[in-house]
C-alpha positions, 0 to 999 in steps of 0.5 A, a space after each residue: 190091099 196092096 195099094 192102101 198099104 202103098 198109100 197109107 206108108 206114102 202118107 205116114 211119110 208125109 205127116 212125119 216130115 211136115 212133123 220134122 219141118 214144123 219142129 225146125 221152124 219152131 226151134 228157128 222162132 224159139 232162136 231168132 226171139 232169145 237172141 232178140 232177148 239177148 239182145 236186149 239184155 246186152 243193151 240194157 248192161 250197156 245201159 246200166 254201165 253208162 248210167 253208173 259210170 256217170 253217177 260214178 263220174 258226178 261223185 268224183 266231182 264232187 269230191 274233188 271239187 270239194 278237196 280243191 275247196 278245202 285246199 284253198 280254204 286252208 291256204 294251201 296252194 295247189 302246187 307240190 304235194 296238194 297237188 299230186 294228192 289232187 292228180 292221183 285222187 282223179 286218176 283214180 276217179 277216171 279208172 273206177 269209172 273206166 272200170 264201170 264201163 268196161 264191166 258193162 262192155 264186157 257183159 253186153 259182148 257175152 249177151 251179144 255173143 249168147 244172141 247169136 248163138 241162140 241165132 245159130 242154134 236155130 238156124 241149125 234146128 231148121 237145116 236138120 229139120 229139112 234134112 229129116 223131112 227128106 229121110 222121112 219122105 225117102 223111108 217112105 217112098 221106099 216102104 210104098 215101092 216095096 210094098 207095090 212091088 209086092 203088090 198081088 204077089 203072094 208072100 212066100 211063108 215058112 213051111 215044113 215038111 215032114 215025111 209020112 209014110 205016105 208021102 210028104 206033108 207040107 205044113 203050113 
């Protein structure tokens, strides 16, 4: 009976940690495809950045182009005010668009920054897996060892005694 006990804490041990592993391992997948998607995402705010940028970029040259026609329809010449009023109208084109491209930087950096974190956590649900597997296996053996160590040994039980007057009485 000894030995089924044995075996039966042995094997407890054993689903327990395979149990642990399996649960590290998932966690690691569940990681390494959000970090993908992170990725993903980071690339696609790139992306997006770009194309309003250069939407942004197309608009402003249009304007422009538009202002510089105006000032050689009306007569003036692109020298003095016109044209500090032309400088600040592309400087300030240039920023919006710049601006537009540091936004989708910015969020593509978090989401790279959120990939690996997601990578990370993983990695770490993996490594406490292993380690909780091993506690598992450690308990385990432990509880076989004392159980086997008992083996036909009967286990000392609490009795009483009292004393009659005839002797005394052990109960059980």
């Amino acid at each position: 009976m000894f030995i089924a006990g044995a075996i039966a804490a042995l094997a407890g041990a054993a689903v327990s940690a395979y149990g642990a592993i399996q649960q590290g391992q998932q966690a690691d997948q569940m990681g390494r495809y959000n970090a993908k998607l992170a990725r993903l995402q980071a690339q696609g705010a790139q992306d997006a950045a770009n194309a309003d940028a250069e939407t942004k970029r197309r608009q402003y040259d249009r304007v422009l182009a538009a202002q510089r026609a105006r000032y050689g329809a009306s007569g003036v010449t692109t020298e003095g005010s016109p044209l500090l009023v032309m400088l600040g109208s592309e400087e300030e084109a240039a920023l919006d668009v710049a601006r537009v491209q540091h936004g989708g930087a910015v969020a593509a950096q978090g989401l790279e920054a959120e990939a690996k974190l997601y990578r990370y956590q993983g990695a770490q649900a993996r490594r406490a897996s292993y380690l909780s597997a091993t506690g598992s296996i450690l308990s385990g053996v432990a509880s076989a060892g004392g159980i086997y160590a008992q083996g036909g040994k009967k286990t000392p039980t609490t009795a009483s005694t009292r004393t009659t007057p005839y002797g005394p009485v052990y109960t059980p």
